[in-house]
LUMDOSE-69870 format. One record per residue: y, x, z of N, C-alpha, C, CB in turn. Coordinates in steps of 0.05 Angstrom, whole numbers, plus 5000, padded with zeros to 4 digits. Glycine has a CB too. Layout:
// residues N
YXZYXZYXZYXZ ...
This chain:
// residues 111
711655596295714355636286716255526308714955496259 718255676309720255596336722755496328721055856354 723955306337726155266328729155346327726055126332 728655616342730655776356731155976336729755886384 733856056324734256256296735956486311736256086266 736356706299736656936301737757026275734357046309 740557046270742057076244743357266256743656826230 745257376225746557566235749057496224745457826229 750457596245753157496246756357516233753257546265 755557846227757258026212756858266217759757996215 757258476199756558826193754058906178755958986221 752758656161750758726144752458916125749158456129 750359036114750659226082753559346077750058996052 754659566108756559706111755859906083756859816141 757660156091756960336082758960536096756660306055 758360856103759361136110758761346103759261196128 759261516110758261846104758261956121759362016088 755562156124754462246145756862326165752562456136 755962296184757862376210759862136218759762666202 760761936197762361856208761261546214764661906194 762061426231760461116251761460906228762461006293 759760766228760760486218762460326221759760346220 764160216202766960186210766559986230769060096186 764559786229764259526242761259466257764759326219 761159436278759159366295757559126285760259316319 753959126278752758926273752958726296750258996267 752058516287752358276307751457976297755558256315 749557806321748157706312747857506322746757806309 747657296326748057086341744556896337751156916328 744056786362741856646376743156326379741056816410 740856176364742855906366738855796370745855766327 740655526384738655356395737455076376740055266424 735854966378734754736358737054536349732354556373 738854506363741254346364744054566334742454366409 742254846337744854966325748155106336745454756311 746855036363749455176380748055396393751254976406 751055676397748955816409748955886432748455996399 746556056438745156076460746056356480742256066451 747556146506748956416527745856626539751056206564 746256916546745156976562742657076558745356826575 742257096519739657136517739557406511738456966498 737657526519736857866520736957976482732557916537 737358126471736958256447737458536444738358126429 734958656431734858956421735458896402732559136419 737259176388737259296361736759596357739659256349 733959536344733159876342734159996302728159906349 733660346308734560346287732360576280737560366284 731460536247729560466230731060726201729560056224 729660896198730060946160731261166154731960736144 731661326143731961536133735061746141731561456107 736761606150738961716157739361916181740361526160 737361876202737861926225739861866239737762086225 740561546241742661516252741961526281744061306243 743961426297744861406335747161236336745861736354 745661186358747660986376748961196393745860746397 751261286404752861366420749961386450755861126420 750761656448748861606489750861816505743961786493 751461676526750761466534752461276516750861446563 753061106517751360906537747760796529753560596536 747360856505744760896495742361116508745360956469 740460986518739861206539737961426519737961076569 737061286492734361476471735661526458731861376454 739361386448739861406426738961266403739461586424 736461136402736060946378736160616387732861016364 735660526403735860266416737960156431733960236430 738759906431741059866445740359606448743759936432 741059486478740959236493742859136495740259236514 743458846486746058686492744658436505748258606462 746758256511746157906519748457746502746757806560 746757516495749157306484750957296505748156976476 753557246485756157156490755556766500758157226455 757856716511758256426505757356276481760856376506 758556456459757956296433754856376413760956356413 754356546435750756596422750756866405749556316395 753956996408753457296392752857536405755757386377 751357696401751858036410752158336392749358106427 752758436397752958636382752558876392754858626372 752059066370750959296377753559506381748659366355 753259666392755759916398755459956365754960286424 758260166355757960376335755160586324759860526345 754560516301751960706295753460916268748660456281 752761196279753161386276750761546249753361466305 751361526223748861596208749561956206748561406172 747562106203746962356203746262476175744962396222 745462416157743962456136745062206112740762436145 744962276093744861996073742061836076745062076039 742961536067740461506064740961166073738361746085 738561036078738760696080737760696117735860486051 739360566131737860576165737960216152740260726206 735860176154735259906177736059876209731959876180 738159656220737359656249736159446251739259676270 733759396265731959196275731859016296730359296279 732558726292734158596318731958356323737758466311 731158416350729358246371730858006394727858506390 730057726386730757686413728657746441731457406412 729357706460726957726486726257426500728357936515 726357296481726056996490722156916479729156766469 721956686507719956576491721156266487716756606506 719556156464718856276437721156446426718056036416 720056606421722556796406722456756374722157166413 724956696378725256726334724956976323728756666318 724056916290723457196276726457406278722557116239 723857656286725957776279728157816253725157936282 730658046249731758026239732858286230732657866247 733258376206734658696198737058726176732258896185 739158976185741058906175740359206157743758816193 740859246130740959466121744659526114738659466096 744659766124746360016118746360276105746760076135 747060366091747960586080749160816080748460556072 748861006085751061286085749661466057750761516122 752861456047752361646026754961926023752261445998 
């Protein structure tokens, strides 16, 4: 177990309708054993579930994954996600650290 957490920050359990982006960008912050967070650290958010959503490409090069780095204060966030279909997307958020904390998922909605 690591002592390093991986929360999320704000944009859990939005909701849209197909075609149109989420009003608000997920975002997630990396904090260190101390509880402050952590500059500079690598994080994916992939996306997961029935909607068919996307990330904007570019700047997304597959369209389902997107790379950020902590902020100063340990947050990143993902661009706008775009759902296609109704339905529940999971996005799935990794740090790239070792030890890396558990991952973390935010569910969304388009109906």
């Amino acid at each position: 177990m690591t002592d390093y957490s991986l929360t999320i920050h704000a944009g859990n359990h939005q909701k849209s309708t197909p075609g149109t982006p989420f009003a608000d960008p997920c975002v997630i912050q990396v904090s260190g054993p101390d509880g402050v967070g952590l500059e500079g650290v690598a994080v994916r958010f992939t996306l997961r579930g029935s909607a068919a959503a996307v990330f904007p490409s570019p700047p997304s090069p597959d369209g389902i994954s997107w790379h950020a780095v902590t902020s100063s204060n340990g947050t990143a966030a993902a661009i706008p996600i775009t759902p296609f279909f109704e339905g529940t997307i999971e996005v799935h958020v990794t740090a790239e650290m070792i030890p890396a904390p558990s991952p973390i998922d935010f569910t969304l909605v388009s109906t």
